[in-house]
C-alpha positions as a LaTeX table, in Angstrom:
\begin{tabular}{lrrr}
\hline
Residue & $x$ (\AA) & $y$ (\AA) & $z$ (\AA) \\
\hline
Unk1 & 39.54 & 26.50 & 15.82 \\
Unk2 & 38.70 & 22.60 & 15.21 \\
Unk3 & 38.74 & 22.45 & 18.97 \\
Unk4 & 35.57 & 25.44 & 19.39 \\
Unk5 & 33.86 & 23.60 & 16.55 \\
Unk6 & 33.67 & 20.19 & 18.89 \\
Unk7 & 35.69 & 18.61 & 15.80 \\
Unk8 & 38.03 & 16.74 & 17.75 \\
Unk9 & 39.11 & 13.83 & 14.62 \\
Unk10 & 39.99 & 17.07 & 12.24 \\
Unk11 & 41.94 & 18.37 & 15.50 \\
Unk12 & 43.97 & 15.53 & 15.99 \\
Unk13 & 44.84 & 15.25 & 12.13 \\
Unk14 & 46.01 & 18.74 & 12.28 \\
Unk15 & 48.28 & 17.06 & 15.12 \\
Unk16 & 49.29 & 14.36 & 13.17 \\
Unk17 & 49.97 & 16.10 & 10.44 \\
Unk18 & 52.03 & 18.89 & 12.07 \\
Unk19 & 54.15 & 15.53 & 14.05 \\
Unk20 & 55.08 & 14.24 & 10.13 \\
Unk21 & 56.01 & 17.96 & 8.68 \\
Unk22 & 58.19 & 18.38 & 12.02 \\
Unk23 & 60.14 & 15.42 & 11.47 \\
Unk24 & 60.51 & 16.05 & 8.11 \\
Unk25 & 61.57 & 19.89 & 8.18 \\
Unk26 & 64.24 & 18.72 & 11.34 \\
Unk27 & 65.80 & 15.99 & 8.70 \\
Unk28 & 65.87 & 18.40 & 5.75 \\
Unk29 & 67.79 & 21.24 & 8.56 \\
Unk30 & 69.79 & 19.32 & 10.04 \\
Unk31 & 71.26 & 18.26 & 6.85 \\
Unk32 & 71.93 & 22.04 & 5.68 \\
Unk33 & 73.34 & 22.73 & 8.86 \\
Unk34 & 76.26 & 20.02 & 8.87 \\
Unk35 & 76.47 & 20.50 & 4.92 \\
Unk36 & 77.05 & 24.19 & 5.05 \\
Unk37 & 77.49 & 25.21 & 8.75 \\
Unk38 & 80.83 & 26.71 & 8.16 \\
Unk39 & 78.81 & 29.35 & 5.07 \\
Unk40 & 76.18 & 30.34 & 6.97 \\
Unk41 & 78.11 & 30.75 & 10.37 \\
Unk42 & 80.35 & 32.63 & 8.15 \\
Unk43 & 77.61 & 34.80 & 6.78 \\
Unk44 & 76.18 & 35.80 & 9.99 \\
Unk45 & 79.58 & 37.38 & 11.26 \\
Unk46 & 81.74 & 34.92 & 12.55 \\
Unk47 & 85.27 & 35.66 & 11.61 \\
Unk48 & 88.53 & 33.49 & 11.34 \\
Unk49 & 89.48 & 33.40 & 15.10 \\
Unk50 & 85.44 & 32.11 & 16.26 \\
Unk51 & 84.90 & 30.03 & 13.79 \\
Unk52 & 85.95 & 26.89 & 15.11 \\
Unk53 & 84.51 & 26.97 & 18.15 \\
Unk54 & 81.34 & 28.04 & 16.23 \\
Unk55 & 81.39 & 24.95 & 14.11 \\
Unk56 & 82.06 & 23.10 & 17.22 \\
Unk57 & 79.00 & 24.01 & 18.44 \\
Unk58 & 76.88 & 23.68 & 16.09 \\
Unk59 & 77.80 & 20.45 & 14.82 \\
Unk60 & 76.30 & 18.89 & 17.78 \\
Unk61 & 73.57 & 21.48 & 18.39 \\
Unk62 & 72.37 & 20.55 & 14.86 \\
Unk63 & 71.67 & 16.93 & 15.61 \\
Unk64 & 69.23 & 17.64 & 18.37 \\
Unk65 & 67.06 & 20.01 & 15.65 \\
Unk66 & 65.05 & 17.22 & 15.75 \\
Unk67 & 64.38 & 17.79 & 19.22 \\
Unk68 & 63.66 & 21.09 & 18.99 \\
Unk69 & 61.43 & 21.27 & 16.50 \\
Unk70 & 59.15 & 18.65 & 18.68 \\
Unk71 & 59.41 & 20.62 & 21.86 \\
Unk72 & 58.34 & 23.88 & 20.04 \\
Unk73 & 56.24 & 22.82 & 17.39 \\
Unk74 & 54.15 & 20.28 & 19.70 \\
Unk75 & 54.15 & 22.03 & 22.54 \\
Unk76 & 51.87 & 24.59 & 20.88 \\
Unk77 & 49.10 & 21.87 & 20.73 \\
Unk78 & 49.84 & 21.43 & 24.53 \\
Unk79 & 48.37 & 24.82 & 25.00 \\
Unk80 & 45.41 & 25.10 & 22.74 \\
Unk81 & 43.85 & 22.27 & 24.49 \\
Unk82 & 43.98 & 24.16 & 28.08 \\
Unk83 & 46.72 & 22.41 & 29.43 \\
Unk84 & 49.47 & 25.99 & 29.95 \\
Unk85 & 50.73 & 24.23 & 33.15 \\
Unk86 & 51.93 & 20.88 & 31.26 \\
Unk87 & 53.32 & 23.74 & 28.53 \\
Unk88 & 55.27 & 25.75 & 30.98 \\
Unk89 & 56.70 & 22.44 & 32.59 \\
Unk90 & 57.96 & 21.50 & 29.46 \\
Unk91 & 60.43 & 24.30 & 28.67 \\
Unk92 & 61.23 & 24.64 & 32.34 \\
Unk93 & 62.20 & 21.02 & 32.49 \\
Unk94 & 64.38 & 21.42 & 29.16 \\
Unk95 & 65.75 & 25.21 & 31.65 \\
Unk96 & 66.69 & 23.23 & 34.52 \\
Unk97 & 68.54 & 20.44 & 32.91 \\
Unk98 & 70.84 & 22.34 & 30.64 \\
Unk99 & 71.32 & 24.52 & 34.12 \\
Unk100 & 72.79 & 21.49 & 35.72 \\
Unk101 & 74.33 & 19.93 & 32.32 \\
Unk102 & 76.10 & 23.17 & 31.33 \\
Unk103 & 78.87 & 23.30 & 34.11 \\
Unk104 & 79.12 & 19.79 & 34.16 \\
Unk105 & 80.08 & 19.32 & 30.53 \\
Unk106 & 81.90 & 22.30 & 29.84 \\
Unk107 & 84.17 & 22.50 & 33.33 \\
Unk108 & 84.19 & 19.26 & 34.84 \\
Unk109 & 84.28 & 16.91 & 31.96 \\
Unk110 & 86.40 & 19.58 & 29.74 \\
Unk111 & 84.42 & 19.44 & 26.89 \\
Unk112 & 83.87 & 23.68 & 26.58 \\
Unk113 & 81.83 & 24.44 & 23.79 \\
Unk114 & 80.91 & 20.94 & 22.89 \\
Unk115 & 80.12 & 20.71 & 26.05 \\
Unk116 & 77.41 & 23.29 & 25.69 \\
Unk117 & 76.15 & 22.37 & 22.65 \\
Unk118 & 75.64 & 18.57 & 24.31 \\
Unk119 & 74.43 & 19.51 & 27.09 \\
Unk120 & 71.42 & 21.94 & 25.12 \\
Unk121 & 70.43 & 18.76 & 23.19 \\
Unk122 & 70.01 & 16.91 & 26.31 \\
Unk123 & 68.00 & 18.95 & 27.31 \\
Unk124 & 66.00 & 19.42 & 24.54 \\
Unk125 & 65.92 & 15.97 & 24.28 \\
Unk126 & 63.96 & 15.38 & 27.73 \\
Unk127 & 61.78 & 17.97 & 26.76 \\
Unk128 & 61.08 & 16.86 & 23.47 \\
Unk129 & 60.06 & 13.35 & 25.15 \\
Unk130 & 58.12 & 14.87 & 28.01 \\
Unk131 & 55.60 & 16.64 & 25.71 \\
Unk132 & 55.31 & 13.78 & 23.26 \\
Unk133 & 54.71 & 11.41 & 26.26 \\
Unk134 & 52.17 & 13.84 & 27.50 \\
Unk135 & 50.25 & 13.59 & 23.69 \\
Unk136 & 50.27 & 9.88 & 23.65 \\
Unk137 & 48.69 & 9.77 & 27.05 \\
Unk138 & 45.54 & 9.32 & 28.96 \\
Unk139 & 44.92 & 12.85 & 29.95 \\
Unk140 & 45.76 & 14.51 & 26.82 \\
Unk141 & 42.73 & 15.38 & 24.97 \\
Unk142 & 44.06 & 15.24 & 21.66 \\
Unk143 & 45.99 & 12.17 & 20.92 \\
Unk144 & 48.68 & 11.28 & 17.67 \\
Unk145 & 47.71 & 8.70 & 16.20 \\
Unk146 & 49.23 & 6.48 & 13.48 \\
Unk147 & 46.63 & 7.04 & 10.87 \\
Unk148 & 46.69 & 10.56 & 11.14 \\
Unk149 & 50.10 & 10.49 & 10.49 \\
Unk150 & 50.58 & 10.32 & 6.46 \\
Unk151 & 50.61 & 14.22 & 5.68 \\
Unk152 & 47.88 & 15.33 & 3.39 \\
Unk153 & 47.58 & 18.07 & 1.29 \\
Unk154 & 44.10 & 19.56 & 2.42 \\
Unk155 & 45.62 & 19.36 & 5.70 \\
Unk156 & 49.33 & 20.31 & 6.20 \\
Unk157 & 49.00 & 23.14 & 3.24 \\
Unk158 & 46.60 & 25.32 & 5.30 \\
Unk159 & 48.58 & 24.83 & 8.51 \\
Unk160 & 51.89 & 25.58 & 6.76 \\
Unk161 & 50.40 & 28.85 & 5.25 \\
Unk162 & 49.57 & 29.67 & 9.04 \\
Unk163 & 52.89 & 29.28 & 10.21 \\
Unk164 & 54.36 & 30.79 & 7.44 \\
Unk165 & 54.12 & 34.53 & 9.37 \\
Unk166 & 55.94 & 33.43 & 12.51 \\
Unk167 & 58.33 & 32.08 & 10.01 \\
Unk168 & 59.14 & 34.74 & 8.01 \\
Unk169 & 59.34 & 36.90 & 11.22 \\
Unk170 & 62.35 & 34.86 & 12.45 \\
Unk171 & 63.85 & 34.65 & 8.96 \\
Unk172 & 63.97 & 38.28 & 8.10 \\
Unk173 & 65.14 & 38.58 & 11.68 \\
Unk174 & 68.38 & 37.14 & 10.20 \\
Unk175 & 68.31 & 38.80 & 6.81 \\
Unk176 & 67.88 & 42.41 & 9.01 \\
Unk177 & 71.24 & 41.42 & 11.23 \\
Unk178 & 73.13 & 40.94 & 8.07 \\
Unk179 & 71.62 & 44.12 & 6.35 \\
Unk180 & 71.92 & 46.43 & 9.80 \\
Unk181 & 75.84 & 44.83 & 10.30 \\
Unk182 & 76.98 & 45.57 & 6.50 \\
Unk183 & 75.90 & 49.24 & 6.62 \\
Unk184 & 76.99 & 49.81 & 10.50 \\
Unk185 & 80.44 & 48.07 & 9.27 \\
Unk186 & 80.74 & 50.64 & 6.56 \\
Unk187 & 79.55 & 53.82 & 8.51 \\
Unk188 & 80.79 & 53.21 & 11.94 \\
Unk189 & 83.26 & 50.10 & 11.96 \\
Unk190 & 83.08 & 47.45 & 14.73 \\
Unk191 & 81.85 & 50.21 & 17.89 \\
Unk192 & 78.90 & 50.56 & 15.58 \\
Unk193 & 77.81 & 47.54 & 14.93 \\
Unk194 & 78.45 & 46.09 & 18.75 \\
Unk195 & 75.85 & 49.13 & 19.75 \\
Unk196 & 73.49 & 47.45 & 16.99 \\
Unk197 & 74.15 & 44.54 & 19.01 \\
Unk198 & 73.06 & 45.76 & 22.39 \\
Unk199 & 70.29 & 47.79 & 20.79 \\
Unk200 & 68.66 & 43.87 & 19.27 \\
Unk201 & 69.23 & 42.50 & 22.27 \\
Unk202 & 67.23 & 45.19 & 23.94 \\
Unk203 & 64.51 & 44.70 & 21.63 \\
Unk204 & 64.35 & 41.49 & 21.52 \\
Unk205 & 64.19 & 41.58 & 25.70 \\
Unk206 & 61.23 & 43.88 & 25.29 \\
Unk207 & 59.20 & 41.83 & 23.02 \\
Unk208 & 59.43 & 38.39 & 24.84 \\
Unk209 & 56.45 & 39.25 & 27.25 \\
Unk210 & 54.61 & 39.82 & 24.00 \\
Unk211 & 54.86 & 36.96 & 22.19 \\
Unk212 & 54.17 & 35.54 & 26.09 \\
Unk213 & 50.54 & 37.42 & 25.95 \\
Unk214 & 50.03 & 36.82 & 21.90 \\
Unk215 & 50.61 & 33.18 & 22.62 \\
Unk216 & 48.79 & 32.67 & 25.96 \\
Unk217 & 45.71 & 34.28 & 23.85 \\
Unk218 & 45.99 & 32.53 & 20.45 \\
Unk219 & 43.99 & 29.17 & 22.37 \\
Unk220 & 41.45 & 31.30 & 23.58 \\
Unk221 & 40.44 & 33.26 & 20.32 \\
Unk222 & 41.14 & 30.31 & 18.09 \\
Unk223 & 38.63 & 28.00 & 20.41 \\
Unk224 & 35.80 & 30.65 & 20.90 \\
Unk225 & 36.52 & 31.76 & 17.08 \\
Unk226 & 35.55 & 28.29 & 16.37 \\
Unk227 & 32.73 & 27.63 & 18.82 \\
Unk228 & 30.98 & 31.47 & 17.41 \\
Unk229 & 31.78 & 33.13 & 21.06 \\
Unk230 & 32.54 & 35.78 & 19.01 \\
Unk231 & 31.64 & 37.69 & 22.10 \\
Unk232 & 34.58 & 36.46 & 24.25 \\
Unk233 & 36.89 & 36.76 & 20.77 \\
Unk234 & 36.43 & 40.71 & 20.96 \\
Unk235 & 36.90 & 40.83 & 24.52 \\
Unk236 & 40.15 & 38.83 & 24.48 \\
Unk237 & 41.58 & 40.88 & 21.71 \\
Unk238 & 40.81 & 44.02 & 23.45 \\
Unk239 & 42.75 & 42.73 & 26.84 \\
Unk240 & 45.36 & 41.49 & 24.69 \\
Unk241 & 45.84 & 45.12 & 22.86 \\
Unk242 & 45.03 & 47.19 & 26.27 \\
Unk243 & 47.62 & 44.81 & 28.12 \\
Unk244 & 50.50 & 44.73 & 25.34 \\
Unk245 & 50.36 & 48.61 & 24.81 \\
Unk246 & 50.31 & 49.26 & 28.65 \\
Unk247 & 53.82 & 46.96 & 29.24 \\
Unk248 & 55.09 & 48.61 & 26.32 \\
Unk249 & 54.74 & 52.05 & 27.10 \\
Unk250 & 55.66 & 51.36 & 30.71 \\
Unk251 & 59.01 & 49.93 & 29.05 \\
Unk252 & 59.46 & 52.48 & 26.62 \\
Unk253 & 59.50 & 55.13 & 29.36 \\
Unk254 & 62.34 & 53.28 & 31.31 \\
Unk255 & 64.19 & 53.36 & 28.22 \\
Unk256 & 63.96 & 57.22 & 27.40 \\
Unk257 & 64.58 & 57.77 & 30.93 \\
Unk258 & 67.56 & 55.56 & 31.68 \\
Unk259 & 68.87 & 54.25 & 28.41 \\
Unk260 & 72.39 & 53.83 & 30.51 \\
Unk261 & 70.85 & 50.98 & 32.92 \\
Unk262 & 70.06 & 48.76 & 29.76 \\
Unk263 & 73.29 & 49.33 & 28.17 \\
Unk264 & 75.48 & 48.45 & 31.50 \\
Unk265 & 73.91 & 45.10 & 31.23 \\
Unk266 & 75.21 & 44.26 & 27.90 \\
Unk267 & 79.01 & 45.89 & 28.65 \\
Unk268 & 80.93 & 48.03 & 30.82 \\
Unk269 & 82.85 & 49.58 & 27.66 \\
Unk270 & 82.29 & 53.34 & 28.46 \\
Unk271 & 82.94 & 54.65 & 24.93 \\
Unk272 & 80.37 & 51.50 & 23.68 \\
Unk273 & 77.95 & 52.79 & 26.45 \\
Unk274 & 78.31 & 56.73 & 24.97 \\
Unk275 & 77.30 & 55.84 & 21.63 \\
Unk276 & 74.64 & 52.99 & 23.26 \\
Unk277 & 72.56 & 55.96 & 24.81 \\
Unk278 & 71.32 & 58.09 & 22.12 \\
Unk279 & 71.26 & 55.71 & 19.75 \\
Unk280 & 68.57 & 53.22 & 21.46 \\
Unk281 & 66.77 & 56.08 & 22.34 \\
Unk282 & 67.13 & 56.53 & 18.42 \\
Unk283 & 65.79 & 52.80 & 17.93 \\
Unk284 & 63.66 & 52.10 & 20.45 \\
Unk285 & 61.76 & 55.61 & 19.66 \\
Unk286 & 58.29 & 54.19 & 18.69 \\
Unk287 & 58.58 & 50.85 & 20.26 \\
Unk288 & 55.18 & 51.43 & 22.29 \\
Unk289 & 53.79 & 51.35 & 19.38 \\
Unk290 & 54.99 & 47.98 & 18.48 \\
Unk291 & 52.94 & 45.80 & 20.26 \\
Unk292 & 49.89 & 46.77 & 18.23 \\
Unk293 & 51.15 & 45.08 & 14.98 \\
Unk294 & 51.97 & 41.94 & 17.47 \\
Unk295 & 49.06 & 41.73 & 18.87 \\
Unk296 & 47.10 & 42.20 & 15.35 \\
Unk297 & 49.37 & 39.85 & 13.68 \\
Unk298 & 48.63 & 36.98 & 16.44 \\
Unk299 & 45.41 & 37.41 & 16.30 \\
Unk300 & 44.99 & 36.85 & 12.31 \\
Unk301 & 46.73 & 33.82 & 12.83 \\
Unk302 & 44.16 & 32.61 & 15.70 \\
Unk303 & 41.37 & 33.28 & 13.59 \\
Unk304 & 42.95 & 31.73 & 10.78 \\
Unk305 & 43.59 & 34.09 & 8.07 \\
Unk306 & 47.10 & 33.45 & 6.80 \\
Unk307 & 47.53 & 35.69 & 3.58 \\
Unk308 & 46.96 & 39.02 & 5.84 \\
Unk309 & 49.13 & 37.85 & 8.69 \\
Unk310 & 52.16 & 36.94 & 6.02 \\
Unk311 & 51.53 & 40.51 & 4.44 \\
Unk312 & 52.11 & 42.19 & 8.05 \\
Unk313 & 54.92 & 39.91 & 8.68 \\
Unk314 & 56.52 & 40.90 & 5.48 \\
Unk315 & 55.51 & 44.95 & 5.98 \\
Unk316 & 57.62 & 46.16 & 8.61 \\
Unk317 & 60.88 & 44.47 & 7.58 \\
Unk318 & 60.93 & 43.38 & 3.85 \\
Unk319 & 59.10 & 46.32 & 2.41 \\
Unk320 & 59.65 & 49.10 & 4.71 \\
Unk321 & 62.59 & 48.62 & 6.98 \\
Unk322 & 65.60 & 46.95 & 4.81 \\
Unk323 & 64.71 & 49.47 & 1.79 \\
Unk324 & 65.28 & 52.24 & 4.74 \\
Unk325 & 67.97 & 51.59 & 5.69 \\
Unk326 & 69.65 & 51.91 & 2.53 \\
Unk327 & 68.08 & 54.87 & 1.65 \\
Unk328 & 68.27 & 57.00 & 4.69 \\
Unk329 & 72.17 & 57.17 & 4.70 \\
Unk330 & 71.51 & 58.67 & 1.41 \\
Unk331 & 69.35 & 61.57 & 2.88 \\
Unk332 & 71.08 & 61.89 & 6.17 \\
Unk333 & 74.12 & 63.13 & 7.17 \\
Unk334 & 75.07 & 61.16 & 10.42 \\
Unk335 & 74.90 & 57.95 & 8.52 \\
Unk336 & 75.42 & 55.90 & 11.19 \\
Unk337 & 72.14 & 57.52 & 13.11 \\
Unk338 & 70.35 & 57.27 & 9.63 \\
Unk339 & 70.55 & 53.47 & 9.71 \\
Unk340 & 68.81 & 53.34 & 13.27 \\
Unk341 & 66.62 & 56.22 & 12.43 \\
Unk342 & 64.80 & 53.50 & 9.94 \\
Unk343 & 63.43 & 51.17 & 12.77 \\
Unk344 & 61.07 & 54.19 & 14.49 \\
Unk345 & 60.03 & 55.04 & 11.17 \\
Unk346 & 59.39 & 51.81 & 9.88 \\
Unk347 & 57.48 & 50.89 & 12.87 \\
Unk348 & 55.56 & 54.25 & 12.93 \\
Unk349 & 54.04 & 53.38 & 8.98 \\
Unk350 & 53.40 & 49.69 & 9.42 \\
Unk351 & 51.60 & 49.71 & 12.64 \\
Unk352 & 48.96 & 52.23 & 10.79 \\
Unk353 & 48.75 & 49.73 & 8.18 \\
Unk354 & 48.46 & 47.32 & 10.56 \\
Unk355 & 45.58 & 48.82 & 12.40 \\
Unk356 & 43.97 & 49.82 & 9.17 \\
Unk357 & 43.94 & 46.46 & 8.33 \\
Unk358 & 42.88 & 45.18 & 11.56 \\
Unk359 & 40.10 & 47.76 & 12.24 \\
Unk360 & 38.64 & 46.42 & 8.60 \\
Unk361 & 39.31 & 42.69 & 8.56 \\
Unk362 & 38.17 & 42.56 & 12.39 \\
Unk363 & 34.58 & 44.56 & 11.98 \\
Unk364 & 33.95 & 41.87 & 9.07 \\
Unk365 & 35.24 & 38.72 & 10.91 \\
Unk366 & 34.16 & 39.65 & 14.64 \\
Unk367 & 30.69 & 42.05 & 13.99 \\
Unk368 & 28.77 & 39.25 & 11.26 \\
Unk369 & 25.75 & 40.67 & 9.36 \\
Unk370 & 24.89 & 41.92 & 12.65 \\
Unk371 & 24.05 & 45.46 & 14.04 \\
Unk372 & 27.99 & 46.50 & 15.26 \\
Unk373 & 26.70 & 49.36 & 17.75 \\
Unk374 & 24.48 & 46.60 & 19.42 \\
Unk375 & 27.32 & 44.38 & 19.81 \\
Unk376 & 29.41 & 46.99 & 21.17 \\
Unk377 & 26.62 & 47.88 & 23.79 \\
Unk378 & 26.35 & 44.07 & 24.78 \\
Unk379 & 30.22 & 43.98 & 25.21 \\
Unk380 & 30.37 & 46.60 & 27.25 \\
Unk381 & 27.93 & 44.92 & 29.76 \\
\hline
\end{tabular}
């Protein structure tokens, strides 16, 4: 948004800024990770036989958090200048070097899951250095600088609120796996909650070229939010929500049609594969749906308006899907069904909210004081 207003010094404090919190937030995780690794590993399923190659992992893995955090977190001001070419190189660097590391570690030099875990922070190491270099150089636009390095309040607090919905998106990812587990566990034992497996991993397989679009567009409507081409805004959003729904109906088909072909990828356990079919069919039933609160959400955050993106963030799972999933069981007979019956209808009420809110907030932010049926003539020309 600086950027579109032509404020470049405000831009590059942002940067600054975001550099200090980054370095901060790695310290503070790391920390938690090697303090109480073994609890939360523990917490997210692993048993008494995985464990310790678990905590062999991520041991290591956590000391390159650091590294992580810089690649991701930076990276993001890679792209908002107009630089998606030095952004893609960047994670495809960090792709091919844990390629080559991975074998190498874990075969030839023995090391097997340390190995692994070495090899990722490596990797995420060169990457972490390649887009930093990039920042402090010559053709970056935006630049860190030392004295935009001491976090301020006016500053950071704004940017944190932003990044607070991707944040609790991730989160309550993890909070949902426990959740979904615990009641599969009860209801179905361990065949249950290995199809609750496959049926995340599907989902989360379907919504990668989303976040793909929602991210390739959050530069554009940020920039022309903040240079008042409000014109190009609307049109941008529109692609974004014609493109999203048309990949996600396209993928929701092949799932209702051959809900076997996704499960074979996951496991050849036919009984696993029996119960796999219905039940993402169950799941996935309104995931076309879907990429309207994505797109939506993304788009808040472009434009800058935190409080409404956090309150869609927190819809769907928080308020609507974890409460369903306890209560459904309650209601429906074939528990185990019940507990995937709650995604569909979860996603089915917060994607109306969603639009609601979107229709409203958008006609306000995007149509200003102006007549809205002459704007929508001059976009259509």
């Amino acid at each position: 948004i600086m950027l579109g207003k032509g404020n470049k010094e405000e831009a590059e404090k942002i940067m600054g800024n975001s550099f200090s919190a980054i370095i901060i937030v790695s310290i503070v995780l790391t920390i938690i990770i090697l303090l109480f690794g073994k609890d939360i590993l523990l917490l997210f399923g692993a048993s008494n036989k995985t464990i310790q190659y678990a905590l062999d992992y991520i041991n290591i893995y956590a000391l390159g958090t650091l590294f992580v955090q810089l690649t991701l977190g930076l990276n993001a001001f890679v792209t908002a200048q107009g630089f998606p070419k030095v952004s893609m190189q960047t994670i495809i660097i960090g792709a091919i070097i844990n390629i080559i590391l991975d074998p190498l570690l874990i075969f030839t030099f023995g090391m097997g899951v340390k190995g692994a875990a070495l090899a990722t922070i490596i990797a995420q190491g060169v990457s972490a250095l390649w887009v930093v270099s990039f920042l402090l150089s010559d053709k970056s636009y935006l630049k860190i600088k030392r004295e935009n390095l001491s976090i301020k309040k006016s500053i950071i607090v704004p940017s944190l609120l932003l990044g607070l919905s991707p944040f609790i998106m991730q989160f309550t990812e993890s909070i949902l796996a426990v959740v979904f587990n615990t009641q599969l566990q009860q209801f179905g034992g361990d065949v249950a909650v290995g199809t609750m497996t496959i049926l995340t991993s599907v989902m989360q397989f379907s919504l990668l070229p989303l976040i793909g679009l929602t991210q390739g567009s959050q530069p554009i409507i940020s920039y022309n939010y903040g240079a008042g081409n409000l014109k190009r805004v609307r049109k941008t959003f529109k692609l974004l929500v014609i493109t999203s729904i048309s990949y996600s109906t396209l993928l929701w088909l092949m799932i209702m049609i051959r809900p076997s072909m996704f499960a074979r990828v996951f496991t050849n356990n036919e009984v696993l594969i029996q119960m796999v079919i219905p039940s993402l069919r169950i799941f996935m039933a309104m995931s076309f749906l879907f990429s309207i609160q994505i797109a939506c959400q993304q788009t808040f955050i472009s434009l800058g308006k935190a409080k409404i993106s956090i309150f869609i963030a927190l819809l769907r799972k928080v308020v609507l899907l974890i409460p369903l999933i306890y209560i459904l069981p309650t209601i429906i007979d074939n528990k185990v069904n019940a507990v995937f019956i709650a995604e569909p209808i979860s996603d089915t009420i917060s994607v109306i909210i969603t639009s609601i809110a979107a229709y409203v907030s958008f006609k306000k932010l995007l149509y200003p004081k102006i007549d809205i049926e002459t704007l929508k003539i001059q976009d259509m020309v």
